[in-house]
C-alpha positions as a Markdown table, in Angstrom:
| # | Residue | x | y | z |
|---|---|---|---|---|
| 1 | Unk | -20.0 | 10.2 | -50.2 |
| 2 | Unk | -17.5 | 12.2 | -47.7 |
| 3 | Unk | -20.1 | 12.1 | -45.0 |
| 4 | Unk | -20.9 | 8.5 | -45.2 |
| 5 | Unk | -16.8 | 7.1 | -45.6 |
| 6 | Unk | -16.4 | 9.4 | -42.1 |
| 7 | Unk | -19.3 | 7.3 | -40.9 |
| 8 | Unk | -18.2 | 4.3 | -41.6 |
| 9 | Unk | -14.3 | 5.5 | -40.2 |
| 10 | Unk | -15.9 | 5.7 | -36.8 |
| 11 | Unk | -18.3 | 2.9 | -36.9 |
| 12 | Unk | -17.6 | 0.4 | -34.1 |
| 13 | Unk | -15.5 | -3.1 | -35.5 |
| 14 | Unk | -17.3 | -6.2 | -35.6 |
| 15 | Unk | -14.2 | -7.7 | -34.2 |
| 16 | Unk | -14.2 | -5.5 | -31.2 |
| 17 | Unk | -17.9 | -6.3 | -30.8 |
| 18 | Unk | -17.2 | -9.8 | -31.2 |
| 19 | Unk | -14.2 | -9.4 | -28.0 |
| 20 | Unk | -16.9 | -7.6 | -25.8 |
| 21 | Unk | -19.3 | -10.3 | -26.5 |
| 22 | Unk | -16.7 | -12.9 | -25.4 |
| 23 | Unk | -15.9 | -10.6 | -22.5 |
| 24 | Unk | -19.6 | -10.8 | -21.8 |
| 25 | Unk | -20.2 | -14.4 | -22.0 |
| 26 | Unk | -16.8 | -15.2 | -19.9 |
| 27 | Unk | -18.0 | -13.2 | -17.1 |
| 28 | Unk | -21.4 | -15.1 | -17.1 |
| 29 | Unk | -18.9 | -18.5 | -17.1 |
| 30 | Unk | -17.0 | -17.2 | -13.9 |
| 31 | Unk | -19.8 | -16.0 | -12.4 |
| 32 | Unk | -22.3 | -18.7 | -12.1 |
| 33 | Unk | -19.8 | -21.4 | -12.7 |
| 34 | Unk | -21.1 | -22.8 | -15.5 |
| 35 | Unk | -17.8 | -23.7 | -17.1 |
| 36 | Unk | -16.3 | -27.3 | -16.2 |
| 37 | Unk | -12.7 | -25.6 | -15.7 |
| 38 | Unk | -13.4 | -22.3 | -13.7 |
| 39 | Unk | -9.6 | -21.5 | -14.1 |
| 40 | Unk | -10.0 | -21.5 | -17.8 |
| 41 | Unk | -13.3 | -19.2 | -17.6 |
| 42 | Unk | -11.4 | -16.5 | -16.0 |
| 43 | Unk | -8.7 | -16.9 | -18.1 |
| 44 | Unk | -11.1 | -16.0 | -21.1 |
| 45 | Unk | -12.7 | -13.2 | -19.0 |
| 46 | Unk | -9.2 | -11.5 | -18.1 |
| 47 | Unk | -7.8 | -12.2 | -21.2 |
| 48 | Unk | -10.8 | -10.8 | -23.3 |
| 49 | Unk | -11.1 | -7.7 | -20.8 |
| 50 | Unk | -7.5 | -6.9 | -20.7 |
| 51 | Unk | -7.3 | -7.2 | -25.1 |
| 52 | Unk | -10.2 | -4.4 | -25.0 |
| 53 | Unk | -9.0 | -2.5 | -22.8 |
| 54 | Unk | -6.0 | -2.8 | -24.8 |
| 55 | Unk | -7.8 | -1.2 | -28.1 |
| 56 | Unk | -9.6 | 1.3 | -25.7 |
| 57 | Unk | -5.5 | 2.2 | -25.0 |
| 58 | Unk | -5.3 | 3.0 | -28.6 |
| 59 | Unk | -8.1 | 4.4 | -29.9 |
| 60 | Unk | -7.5 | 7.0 | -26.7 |
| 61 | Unk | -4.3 | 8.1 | -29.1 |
| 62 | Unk | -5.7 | 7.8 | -32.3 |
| 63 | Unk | -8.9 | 10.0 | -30.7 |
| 64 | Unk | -6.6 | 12.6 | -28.8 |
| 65 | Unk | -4.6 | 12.9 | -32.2 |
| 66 | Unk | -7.3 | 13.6 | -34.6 |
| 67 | Unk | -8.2 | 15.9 | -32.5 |
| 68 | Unk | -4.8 | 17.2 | -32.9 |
| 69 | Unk | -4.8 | 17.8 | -36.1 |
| 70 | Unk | -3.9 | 14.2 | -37.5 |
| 71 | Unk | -7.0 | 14.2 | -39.7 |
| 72 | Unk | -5.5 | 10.5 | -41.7 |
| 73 | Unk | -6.7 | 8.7 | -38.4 |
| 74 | Unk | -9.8 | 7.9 | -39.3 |
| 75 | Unk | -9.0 | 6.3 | -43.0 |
| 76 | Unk | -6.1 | 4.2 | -41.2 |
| 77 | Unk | -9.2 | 2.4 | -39.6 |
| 78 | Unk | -7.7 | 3.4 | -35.9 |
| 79 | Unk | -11.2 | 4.5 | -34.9 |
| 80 | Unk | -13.3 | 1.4 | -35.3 |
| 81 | Unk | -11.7 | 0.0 | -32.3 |
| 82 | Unk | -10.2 | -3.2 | -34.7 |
| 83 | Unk | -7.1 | -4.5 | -33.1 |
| 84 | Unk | -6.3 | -6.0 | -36.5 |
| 85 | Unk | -5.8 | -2.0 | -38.2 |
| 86 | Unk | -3.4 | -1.4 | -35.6 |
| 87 | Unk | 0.5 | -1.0 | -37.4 |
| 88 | Unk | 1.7 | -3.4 | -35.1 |
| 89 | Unk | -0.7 | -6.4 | -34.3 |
| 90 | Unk | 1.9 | -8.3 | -32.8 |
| 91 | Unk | 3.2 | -5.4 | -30.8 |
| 92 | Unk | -0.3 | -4.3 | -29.3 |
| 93 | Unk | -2.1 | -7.5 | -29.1 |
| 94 | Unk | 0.1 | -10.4 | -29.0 |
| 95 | Unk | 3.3 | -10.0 | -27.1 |
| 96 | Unk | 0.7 | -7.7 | -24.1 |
| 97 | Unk | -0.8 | -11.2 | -23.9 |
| 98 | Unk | 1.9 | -13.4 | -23.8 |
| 99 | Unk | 3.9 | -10.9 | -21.2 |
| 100 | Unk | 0.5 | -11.5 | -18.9 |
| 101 | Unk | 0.5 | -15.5 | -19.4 |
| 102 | Unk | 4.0 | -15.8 | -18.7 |
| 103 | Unk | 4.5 | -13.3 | -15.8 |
| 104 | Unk | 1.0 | -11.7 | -14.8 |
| 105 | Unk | 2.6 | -8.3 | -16.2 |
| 106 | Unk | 0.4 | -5.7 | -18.0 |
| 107 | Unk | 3.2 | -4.4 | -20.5 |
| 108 | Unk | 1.4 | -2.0 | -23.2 |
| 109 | Unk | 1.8 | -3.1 | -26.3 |
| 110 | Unk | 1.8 | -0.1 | -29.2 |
| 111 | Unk | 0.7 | 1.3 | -31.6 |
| 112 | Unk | -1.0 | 3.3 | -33.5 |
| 113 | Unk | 0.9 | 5.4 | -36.1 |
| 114 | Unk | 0.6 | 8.9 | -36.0 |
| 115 | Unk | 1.9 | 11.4 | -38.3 |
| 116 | Unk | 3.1 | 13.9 | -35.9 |
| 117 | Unk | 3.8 | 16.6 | -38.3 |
| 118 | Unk | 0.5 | 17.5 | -38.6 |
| 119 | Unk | 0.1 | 17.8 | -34.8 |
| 120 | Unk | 1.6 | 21.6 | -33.8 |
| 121 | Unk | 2.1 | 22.6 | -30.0 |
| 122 | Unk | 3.8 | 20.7 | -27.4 |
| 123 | Unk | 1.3 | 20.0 | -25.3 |
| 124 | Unk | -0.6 | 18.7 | -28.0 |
| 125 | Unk | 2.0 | 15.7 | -28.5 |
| 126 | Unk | 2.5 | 15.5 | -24.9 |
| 127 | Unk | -1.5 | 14.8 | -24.8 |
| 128 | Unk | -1.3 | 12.6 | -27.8 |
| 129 | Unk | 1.3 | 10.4 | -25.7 |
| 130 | Unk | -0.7 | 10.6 | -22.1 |
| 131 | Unk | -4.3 | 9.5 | -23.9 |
| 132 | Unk | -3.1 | 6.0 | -24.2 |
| 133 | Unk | -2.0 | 5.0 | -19.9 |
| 134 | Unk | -4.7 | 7.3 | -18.8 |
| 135 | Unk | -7.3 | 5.2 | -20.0 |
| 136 | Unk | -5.8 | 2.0 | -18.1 |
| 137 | Unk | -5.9 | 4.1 | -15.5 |
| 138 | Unk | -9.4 | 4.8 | -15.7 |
| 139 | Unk | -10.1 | 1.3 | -16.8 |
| 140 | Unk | -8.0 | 0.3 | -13.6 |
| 141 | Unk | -10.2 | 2.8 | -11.0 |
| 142 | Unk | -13.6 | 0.6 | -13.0 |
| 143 | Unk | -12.6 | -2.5 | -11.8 |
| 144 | Unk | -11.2 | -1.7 | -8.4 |
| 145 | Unk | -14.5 | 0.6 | -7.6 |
| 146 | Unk | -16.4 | -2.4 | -6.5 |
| 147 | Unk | -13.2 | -3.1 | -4.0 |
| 148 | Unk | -13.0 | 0.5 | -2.7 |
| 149 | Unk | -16.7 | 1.1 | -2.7 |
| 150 | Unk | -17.2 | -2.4 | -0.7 |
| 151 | Unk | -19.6 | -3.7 | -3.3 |
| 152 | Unk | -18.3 | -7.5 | -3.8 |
| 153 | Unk | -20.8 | -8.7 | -0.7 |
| 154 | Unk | -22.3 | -12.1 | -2.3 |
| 155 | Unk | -20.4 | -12.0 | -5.4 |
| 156 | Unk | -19.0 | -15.4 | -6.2 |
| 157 | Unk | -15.0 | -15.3 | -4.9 |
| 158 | Unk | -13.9 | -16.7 | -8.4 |
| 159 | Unk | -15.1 | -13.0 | -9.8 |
| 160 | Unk | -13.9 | -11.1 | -7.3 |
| 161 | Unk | -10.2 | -13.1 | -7.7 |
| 162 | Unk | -10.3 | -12.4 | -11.7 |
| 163 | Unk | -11.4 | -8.7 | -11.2 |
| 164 | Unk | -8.5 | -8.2 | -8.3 |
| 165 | Unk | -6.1 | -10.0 | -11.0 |
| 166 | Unk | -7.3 | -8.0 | -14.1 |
| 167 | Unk | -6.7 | -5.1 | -11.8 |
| 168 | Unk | -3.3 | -5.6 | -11.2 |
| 169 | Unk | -2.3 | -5.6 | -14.8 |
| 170 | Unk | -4.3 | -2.5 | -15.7 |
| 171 | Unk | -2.0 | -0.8 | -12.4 |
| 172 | Unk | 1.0 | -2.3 | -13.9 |
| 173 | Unk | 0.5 | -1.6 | -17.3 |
| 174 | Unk | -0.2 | 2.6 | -16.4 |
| 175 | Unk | 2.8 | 2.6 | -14.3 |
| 176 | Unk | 4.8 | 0.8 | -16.9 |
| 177 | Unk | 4.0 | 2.6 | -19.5 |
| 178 | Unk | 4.7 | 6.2 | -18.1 |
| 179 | Unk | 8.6 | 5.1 | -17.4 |
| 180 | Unk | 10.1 | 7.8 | -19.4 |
| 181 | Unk | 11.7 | 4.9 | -22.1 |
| 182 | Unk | 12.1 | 5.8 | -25.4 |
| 183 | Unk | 9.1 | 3.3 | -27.0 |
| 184 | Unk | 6.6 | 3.9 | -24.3 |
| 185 | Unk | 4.1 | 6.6 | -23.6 |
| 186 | Unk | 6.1 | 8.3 | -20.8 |
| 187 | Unk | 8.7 | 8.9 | -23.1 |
| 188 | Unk | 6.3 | 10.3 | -25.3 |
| 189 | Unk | 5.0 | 12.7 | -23.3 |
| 190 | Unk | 8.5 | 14.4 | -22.1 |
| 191 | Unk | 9.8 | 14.3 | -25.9 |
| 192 | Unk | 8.2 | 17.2 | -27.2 |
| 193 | Unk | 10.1 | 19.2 | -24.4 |
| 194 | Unk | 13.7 | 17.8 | -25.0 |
| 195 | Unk | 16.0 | 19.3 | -27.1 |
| 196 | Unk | 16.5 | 17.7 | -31.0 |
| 197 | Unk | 20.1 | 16.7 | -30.0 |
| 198 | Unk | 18.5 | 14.6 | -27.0 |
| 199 | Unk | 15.5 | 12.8 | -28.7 |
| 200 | Unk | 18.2 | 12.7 | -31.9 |
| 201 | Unk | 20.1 | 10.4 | -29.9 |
| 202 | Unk | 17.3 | 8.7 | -27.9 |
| 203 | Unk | 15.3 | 7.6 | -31.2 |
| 204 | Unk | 17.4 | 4.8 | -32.4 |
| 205 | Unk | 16.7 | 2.5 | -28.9 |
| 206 | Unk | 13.0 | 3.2 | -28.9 |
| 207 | Unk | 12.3 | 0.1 | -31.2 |
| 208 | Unk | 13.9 | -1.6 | -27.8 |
| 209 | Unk | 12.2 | -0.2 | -25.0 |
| 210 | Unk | 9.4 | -2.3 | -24.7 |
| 211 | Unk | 11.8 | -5.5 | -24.5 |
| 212 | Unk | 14.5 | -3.4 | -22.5 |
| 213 | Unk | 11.7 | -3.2 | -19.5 |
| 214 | Unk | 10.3 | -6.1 | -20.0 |
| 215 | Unk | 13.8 | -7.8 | -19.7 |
| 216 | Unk | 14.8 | -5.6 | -16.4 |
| 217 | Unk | 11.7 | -7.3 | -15.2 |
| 218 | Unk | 12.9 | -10.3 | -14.9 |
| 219 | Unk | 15.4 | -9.4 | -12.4 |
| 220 | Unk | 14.1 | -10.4 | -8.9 |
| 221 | Unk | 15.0 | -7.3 | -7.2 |
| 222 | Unk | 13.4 | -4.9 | -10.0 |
| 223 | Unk | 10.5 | -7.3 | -10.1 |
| 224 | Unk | 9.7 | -7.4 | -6.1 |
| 225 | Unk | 10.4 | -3.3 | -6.2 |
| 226 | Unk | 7.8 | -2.9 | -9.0 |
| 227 | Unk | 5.1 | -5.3 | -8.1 |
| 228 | Unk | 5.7 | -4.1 | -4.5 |
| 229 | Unk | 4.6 | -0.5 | -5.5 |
| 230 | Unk | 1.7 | -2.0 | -7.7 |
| 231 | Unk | 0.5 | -3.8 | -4.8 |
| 232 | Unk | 0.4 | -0.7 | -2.6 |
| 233 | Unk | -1.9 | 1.1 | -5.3 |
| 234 | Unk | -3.8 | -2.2 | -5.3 |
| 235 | Unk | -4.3 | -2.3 | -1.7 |
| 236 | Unk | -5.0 | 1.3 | -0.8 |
| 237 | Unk | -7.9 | 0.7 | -3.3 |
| 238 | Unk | -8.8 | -2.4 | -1.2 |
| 239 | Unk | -7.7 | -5.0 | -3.5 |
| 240 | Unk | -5.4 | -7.5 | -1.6 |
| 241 | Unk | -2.8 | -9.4 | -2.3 |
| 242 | Unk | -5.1 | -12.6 | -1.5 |
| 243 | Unk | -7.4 | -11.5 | -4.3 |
| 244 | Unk | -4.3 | -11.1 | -6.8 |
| 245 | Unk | -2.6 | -14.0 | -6.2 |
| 246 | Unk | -6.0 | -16.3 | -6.2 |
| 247 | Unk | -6.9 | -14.4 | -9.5 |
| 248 | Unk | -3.6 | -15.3 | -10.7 |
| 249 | Unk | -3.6 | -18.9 | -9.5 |
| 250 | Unk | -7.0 | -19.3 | -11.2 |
| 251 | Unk | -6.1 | -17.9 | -14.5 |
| 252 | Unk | -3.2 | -20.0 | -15.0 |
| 253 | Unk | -5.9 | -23.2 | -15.7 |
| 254 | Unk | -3.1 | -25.1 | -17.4 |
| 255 | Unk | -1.6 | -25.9 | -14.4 |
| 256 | Unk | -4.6 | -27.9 | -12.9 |
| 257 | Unk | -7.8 | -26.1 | -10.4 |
| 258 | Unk | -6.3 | -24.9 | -7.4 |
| 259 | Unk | -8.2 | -25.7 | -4.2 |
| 260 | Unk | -9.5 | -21.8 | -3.2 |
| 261 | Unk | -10.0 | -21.6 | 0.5 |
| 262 | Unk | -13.5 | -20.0 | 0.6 |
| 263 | Unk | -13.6 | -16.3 | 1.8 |
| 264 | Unk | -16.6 | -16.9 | 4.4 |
| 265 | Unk | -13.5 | -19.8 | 6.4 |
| 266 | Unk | -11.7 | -16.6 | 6.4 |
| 267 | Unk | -13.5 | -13.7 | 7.5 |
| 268 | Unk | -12.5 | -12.0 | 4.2 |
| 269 | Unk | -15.6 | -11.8 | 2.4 |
């Protein structure tokens, strides 16, 4: 009976099969243009993408901590890969996606609760922390490798905008979340290592941090600095800033189909 409840604590969700499927079919929209509203097919292809990679995020912690020694992860369903076990729904799904629609901003969401007491060692907590941006980060060298590798060579220009744009909010959302702000990961990995006086008096604003950045974001000079330094990362790996703003243009289908010069006019492609 043991053997098969650990089974079934690490058995794939439904409901992330269900958002890889979507993922799937989205991509199949944008790339042959099937859907009426090609704006609205990435928007579904981003928006799927960037939610899994989102649960990827957190099973990365959840993994990393049973690992640990936090052996309750897998009855707190964390391993499954099901959004809807996560402590905070809101906080890990939700608000992520409404940050992207309203500003194209990959702010992590969290989280997955740990009990850290059962974790010993430093490092251990500081790797607990780290698991979590280091998979956007590898999520974020996947879909740039067809940039930097000079792979997109007859792929439709709609894809290769929604990949460039889905890049940028994996960059952002690594860099963002390893700002050393009590709430985020960064802050997590350089707790362990600060005295209990410090992280005493840091604790009570970490319920904040997420909205603190998100709210500094909003200043135009912190904004152009940040997305300045994302599109640096983006262009070194050959993602332009043509691709991301096209990508961005074309997920926001509310706002009608823009008219997409073609990359061929341009010499781009």
């Amino acid at each position: 009976m043991a053997t098969q409840a650990a089974r079934g604590e690490g058995r794939v969700s439904p409901v992330f099969l269900a958002l890889v499927a979507i993922m799937a079919v989205s991509i199949w929209a944008v790339w042959t243009d099937f859907s009426a509203s090609p704006g609205f097919a990435v928007f579904l292809f981003v928006v799927s993408a960037w939610i899994v990679s989102l649960c990827l995020h957190e099973y990365a912690h959840a993994r990393t901590a049973l690992h640990g020694g936090d052996i309750t992860i897998g009855a707190k369903g964390y391993l499954t890969l099901n959004p809807l076990k996560y402590t905070h729904a809101l906080l890990s799904i939700v608000l992520p996606v409404i940050f992207v629609i309203m500003g194209g901003i990959g702010l992590p969401g969290g989280a997955v609760f740990i009990e850290r007491h059962r974790i010993r060692g430093r490092w251990k907590h500081s790797l607990v922390s780290a698991a979590g941006p280091l998979t956007n980060l590898v999520f974020a060298a996947v879909v740039c490798a067809p940039f930097w590798l000079g792979a997109l060579d007859g792929v439709p220009d709609n894809f290769r905008y929604a990949l460039a744009f889905l890049a940028l909010l994996e960059v952002s959302a690594t860099l963002l979340n390893l700002l050393p702000v009590p709430g985020l990961d960064g802050y997590g990995v350089i707790e362990p290592w600060l005295s209990a006086k410090v992280r005493r008096q840091l604790e009570p604003f970490a319920p904040f941090g997420l909205l603190a950045v998100f709210g500094f974001l909003w200043i135009p000079e912190v904004n152009h600095v940040f997305f300045d330094a994302v599109d640096a990362i983006l262009r070194s790996l050959g993602v332009t800033e043509w691709d991301t703003y096209w990508g961005q243009q074309l997920f926001r289908f509310w706002q009608g189909t823009p008219d997409v010069p073609p990359l061929d006019s341009l010499g781009l492609g």
